[in-house]
N, C-alpha and C positions, 0 to 999 in steps of 0.2 A: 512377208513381214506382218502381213495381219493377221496367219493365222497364230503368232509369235505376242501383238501384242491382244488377242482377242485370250489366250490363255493367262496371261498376264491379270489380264484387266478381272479373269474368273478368278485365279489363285488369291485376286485381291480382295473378290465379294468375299470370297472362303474365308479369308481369314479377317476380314472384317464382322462375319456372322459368328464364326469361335470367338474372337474377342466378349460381340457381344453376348453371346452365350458364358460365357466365363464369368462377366461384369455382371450381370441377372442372380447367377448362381450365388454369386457374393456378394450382391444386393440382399436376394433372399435369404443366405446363412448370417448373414449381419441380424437379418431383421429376427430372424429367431432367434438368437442369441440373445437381442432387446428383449424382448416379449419372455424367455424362459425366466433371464436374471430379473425381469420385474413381476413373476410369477410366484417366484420358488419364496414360500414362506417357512421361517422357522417358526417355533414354539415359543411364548412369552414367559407362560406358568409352566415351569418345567420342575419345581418342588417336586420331592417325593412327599411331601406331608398334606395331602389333600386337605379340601375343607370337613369332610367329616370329621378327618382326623383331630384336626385341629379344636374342633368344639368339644367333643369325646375329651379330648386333653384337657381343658376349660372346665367342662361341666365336672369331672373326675377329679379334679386337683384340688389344692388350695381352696376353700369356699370364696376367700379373698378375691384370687382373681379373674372368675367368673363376675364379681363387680363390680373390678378394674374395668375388664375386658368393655362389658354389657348397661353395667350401671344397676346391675337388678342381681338379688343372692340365686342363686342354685333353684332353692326352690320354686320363687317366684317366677327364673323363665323357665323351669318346666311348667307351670302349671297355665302361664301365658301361650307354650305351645300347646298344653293340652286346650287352652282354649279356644285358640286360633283353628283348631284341627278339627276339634266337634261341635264349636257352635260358627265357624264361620268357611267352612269346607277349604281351610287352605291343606293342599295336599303336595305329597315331595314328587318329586319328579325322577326320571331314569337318573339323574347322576347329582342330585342336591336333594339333601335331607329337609324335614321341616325346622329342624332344629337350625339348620344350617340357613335357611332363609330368614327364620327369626333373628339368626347371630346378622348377619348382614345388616337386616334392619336396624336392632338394637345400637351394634356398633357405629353405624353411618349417623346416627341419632346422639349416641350418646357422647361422639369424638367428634361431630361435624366433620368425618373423613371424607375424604374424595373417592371417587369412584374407585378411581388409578390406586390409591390404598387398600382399601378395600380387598380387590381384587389381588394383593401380594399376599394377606393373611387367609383367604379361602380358596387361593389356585385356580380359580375362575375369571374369565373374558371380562370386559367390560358390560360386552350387551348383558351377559348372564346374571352379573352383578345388578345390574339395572333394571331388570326383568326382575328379580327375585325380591330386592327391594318395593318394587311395586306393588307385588303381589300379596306381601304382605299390608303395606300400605293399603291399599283397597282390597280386601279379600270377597270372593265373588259372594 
């Protein structure tokens, strides 16, 4: 009878350590399942019409609504970028024109827009918006 229930009593660790081993497993696939779903980020600015594009449109159209847009005609913000560019080294970056950092300025200035605005008409992040803004604000 003991060696009866001395198996018993092992068949029971066993399947107490599967359990536990099962319950860990699904602990641990739970937790990754948290962790990916609070990972996995979509895209916000998903326009096909970038910010260049967009100024390119602006600066090309209508003389009108380059004043709409900026508050300033055609040629006045070309020639603020060209001033911002040669006498105050603001320069573009891998994926934002200078044109496109002056449009950001201009527009955030001349509509008191919110960042979050902003950022719908030139396809760019917050931070980017807000960086670029600055930069022209204080050019180095």
């Amino acid at each position: 009878m003991d060696s009866d229930d001395s198996n018993s009593s092992n068949d029971n660790e066993e399947c107490v350590m599967e359990e536990d081993k099962e319950f860990e497993m699904l602990c641990g696939l739970a937790l990754k399942g948290i962790i990916l779903a609070r990972n996995l980020r979509t895209p916000c600015h998903t326009s096909d019409r970038t910010g260049h594009m967009f100024i390119t449109e602006v600066l090309n159209g209508h003389p009108r609504r380059c004043y709409e847009m900026f508050r300033l005609n055609v040629p006045v913000f070309r020639q603020l970028r060209l001033d911002l560019a040669t006498n105050y080294g603001l320069q573009q970056t891998r994926k934002v024109s200078i044109e496109e950092s002056v449009g950001i300025f201009l527009m955030t200035l001349a509509h008191g827009c919110s960042n979050r605005f902003v950022q719908e008409f030139f396809n760019h992040s917050g931070e980017t918006i807000h960086r670029h803004f600055h930069t022209v604000w204080k050019p180095r």
